[in-house]
Backbone as numpy.savetxt, mean C-alpha at the origin, in Angstrom:
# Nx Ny Nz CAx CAy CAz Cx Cy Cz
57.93 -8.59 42.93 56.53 -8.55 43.12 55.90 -7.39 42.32
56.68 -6.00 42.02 56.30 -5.37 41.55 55.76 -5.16 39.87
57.21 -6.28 39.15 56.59 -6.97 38.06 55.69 -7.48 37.90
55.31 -8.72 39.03 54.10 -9.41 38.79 52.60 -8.62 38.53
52.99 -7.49 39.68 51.64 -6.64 39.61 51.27 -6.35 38.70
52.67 -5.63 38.12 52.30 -4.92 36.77 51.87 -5.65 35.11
52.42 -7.04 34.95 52.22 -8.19 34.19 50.82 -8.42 34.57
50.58 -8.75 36.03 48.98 -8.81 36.33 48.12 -7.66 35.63
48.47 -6.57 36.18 47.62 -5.22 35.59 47.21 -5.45 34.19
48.90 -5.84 33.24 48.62 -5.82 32.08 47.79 -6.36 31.22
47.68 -7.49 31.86 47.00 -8.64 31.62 45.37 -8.47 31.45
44.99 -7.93 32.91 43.91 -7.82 33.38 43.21 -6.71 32.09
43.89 -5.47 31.77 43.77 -4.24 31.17 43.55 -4.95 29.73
44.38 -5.75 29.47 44.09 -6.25 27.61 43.11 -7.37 27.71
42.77 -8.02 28.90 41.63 -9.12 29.04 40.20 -8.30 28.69
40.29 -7.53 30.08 39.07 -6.13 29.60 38.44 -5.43 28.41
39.91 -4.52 27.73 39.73 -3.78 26.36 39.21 -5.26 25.51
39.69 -6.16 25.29 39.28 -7.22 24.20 38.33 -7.46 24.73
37.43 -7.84 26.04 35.89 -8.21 25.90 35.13 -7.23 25.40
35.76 -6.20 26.10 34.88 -4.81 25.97 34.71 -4.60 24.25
35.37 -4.44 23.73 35.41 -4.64 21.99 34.96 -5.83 21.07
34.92 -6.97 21.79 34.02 -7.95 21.45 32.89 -7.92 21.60
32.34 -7.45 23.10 30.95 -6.77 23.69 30.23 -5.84 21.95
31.12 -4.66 21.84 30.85 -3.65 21.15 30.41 -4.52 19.70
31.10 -5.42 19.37 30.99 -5.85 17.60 29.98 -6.33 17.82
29.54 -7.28 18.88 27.95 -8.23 18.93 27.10 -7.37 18.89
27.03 -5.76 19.74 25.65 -4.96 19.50 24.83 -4.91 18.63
24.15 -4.15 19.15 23.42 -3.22 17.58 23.89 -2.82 16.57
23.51 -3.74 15.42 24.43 -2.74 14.16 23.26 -1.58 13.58
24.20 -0.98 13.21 22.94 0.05 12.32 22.59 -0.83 10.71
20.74 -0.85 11.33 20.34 -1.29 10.28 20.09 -0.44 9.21
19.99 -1.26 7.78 20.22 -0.44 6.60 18.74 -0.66 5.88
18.22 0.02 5.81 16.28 0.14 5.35 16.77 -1.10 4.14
15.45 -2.15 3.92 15.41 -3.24 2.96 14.51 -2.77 2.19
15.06 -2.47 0.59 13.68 -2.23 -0.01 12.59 -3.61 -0.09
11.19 -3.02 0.14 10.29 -3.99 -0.63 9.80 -4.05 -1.40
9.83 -5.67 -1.93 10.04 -6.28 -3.63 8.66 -5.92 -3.93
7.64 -5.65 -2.66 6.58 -4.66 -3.35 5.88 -3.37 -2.60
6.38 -2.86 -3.56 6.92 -1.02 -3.34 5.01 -0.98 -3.51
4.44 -0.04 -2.64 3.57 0.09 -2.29 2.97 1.88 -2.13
2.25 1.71 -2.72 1.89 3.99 -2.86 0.35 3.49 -2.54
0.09 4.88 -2.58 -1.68 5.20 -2.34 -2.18 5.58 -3.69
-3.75 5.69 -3.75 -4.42 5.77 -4.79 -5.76 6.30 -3.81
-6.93 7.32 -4.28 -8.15 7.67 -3.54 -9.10 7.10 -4.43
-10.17 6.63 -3.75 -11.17 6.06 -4.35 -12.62 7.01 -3.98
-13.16 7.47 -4.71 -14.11 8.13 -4.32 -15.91 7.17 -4.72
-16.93 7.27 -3.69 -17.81 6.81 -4.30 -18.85 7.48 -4.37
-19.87 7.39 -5.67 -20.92 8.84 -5.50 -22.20 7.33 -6.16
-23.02 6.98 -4.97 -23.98 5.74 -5.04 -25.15 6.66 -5.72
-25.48 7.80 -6.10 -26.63 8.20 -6.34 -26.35 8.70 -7.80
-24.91 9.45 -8.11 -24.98 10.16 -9.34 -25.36 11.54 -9.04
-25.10 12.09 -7.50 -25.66 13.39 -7.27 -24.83 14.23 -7.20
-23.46 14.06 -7.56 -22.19 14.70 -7.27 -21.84 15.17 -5.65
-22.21 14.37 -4.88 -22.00 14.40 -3.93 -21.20 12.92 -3.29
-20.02 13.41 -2.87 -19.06 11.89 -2.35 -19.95 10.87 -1.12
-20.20 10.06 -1.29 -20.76 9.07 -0.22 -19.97 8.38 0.17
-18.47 7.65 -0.25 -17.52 7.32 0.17 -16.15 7.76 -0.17
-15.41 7.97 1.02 -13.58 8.38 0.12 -12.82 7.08 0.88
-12.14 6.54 0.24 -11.08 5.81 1.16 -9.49 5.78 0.36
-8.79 5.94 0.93 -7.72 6.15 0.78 -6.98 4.54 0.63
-6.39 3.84 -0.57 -6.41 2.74 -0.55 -4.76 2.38 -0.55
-4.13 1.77 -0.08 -2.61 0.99 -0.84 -2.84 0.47 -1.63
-1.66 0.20 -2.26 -1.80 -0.10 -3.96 -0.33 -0.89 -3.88
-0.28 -1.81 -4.81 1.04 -2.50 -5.39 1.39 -1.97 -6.79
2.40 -2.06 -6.67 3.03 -1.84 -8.14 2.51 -2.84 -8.94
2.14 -2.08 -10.32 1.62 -2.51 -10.97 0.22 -3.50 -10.64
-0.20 -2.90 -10.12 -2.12 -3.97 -9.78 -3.08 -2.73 -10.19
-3.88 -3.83 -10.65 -5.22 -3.53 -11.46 -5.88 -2.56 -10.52
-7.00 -1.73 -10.73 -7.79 -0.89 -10.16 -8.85 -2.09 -9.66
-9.58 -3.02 -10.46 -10.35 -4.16 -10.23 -9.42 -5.35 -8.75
-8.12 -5.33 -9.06 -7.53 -6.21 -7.65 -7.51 -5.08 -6.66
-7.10 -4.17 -6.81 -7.55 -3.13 -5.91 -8.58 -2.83 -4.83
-9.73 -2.95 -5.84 -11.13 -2.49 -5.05 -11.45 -3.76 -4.37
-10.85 -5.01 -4.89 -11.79 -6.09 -4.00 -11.12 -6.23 -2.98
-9.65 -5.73 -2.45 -8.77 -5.94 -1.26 -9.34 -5.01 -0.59
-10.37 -3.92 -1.16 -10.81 -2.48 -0.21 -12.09 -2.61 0.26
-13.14 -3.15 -1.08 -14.64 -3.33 -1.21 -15.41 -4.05 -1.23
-16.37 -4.61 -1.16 -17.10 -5.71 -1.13 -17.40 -5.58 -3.12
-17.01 -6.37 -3.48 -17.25 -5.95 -5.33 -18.02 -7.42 -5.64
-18.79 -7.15 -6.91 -18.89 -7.34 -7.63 -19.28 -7.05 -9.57
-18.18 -8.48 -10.37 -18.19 -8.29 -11.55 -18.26 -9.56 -12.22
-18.39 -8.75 -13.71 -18.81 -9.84 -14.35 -17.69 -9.92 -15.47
-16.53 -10.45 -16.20 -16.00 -10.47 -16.69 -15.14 -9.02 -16.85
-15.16 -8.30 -15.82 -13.94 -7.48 -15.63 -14.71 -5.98 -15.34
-16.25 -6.15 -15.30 -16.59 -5.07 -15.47 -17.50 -4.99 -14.08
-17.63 -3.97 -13.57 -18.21 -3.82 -11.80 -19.27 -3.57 -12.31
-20.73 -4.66 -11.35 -22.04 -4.38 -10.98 -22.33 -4.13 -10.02
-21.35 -4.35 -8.88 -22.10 -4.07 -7.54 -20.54 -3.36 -6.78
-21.19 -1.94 -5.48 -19.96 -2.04 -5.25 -20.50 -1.66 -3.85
-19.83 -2.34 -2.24 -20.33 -2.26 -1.20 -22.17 -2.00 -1.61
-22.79 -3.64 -2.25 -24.09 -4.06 -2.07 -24.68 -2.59 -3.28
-23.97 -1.90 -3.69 -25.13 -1.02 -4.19 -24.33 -1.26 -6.24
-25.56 -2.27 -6.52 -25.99 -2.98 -7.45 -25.93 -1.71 -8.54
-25.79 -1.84 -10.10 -25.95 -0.87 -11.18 -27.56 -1.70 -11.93
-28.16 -0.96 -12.06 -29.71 -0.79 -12.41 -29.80 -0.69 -13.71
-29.37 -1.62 -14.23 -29.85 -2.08 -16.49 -31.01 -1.96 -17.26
-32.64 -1.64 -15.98 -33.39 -1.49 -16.33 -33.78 0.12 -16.14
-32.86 0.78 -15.53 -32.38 1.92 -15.27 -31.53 2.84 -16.26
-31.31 1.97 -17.15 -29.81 1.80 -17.66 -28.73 2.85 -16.92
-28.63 2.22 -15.67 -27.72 2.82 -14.56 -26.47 1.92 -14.29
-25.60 2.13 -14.80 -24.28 1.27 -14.51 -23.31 1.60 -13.63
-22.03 1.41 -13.29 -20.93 1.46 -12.49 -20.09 2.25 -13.44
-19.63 3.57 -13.20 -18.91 4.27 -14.60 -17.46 4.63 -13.71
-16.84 5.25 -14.43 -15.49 5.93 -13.48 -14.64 6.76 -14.18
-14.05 8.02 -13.10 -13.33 8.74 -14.00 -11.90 8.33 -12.99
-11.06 8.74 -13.83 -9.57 8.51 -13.24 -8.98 9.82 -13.51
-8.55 10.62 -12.12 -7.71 11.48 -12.67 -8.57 12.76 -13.19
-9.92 12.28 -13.16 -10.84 13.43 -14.32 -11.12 13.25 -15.13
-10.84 12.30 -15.90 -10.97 11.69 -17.10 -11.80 9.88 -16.96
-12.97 10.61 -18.05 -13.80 9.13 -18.08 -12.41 8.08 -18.62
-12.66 6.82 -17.70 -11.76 5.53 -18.01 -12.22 5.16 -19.52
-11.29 4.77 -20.10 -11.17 4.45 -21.63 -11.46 2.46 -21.57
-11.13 1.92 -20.39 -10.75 0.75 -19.92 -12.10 -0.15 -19.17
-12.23 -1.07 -19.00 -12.70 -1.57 -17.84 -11.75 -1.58 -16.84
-12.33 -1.70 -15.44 -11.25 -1.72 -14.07 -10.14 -2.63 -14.24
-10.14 -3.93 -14.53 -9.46 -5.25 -14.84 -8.50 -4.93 -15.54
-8.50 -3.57 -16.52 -7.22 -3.33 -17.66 -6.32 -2.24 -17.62
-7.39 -1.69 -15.93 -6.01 -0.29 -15.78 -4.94 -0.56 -14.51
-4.22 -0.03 -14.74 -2.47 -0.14 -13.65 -3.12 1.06 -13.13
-3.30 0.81 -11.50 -2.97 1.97 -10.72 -1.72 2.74 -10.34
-1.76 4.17 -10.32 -0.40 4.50 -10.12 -0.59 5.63 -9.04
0.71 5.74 -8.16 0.98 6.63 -7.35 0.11 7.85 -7.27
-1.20 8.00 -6.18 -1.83 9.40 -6.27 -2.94 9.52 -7.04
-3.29 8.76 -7.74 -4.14 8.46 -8.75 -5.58 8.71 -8.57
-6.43 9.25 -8.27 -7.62 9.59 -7.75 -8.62 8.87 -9.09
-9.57 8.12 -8.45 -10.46 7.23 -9.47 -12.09 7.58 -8.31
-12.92 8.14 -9.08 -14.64 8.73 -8.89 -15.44 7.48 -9.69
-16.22 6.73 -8.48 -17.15 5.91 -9.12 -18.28 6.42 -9.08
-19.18 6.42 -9.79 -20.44 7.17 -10.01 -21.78 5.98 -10.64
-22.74 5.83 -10.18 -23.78 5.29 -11.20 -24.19 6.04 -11.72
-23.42 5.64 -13.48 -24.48 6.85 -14.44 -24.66 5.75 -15.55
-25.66 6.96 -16.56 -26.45 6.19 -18.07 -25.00 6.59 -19.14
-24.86 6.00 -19.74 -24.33 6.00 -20.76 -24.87 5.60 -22.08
């Protein structure tokens, strides 16, 4: 009888450890971060509706790799353009009889580009201003 016990015990003891270790493999695995296929940074948008050097809007925008400053602003702004170039931005229209347009610096530097032809990049600070040119 004392065998049996112990054959029982044994039994019982390796029935246990093997669920218990089967238990363990089904858990939680440690997950491993997935990059995403679109890697995503910030960019600041500043808006100055008067030309007074004073900011009237900042917003802090996400950005995709590689997207336009123009796909940009319309996922942020109420825009409008006309073949790549901004007339209106949240309702406040550029004035031609004004000769007051939609201008922008990037970085500090007047854009060389229309919006439609620049790549935003990581940090990138872009100042819209209505001025004469």
């Amino acid at each position: 009888m004392t065998k049996t016990l112990t054959v029982k015990k044994t039994i019982t003891i390796l029935a246990t450890t093997s669920f218990a270790f089967s238990l363990s493999a089904c858990g939680n695995k440690a997950q491993t971060p997935q990059k995403n296929n679109l890697a995503k940074t910030t960019a600041t948008i500043t808006l100055d509706f008067e030309n007074d050097q004073k900011i009237d809007e900042t917003k802090t925008i996400t950005i995709a790799k590689n997207q336009s400053l123009l796909e940009a602003l319309k996922e942020n702004f109420k825009i409008e353009e006309t073949d790549g170039f901004i007339t209106a931005i949240d309702d406040h229209a550029q004035d031609t009889a004004a000769n007051k347009y939609w201008l922008f610096n990037i970085n500090g530097k007047m854009a060389d580009k229309g919006a439609a032809d620049i790549q935003l990049k990581k940090g990138d600070e872009v100042a819209f201003y209505l001025g004469s040119f």
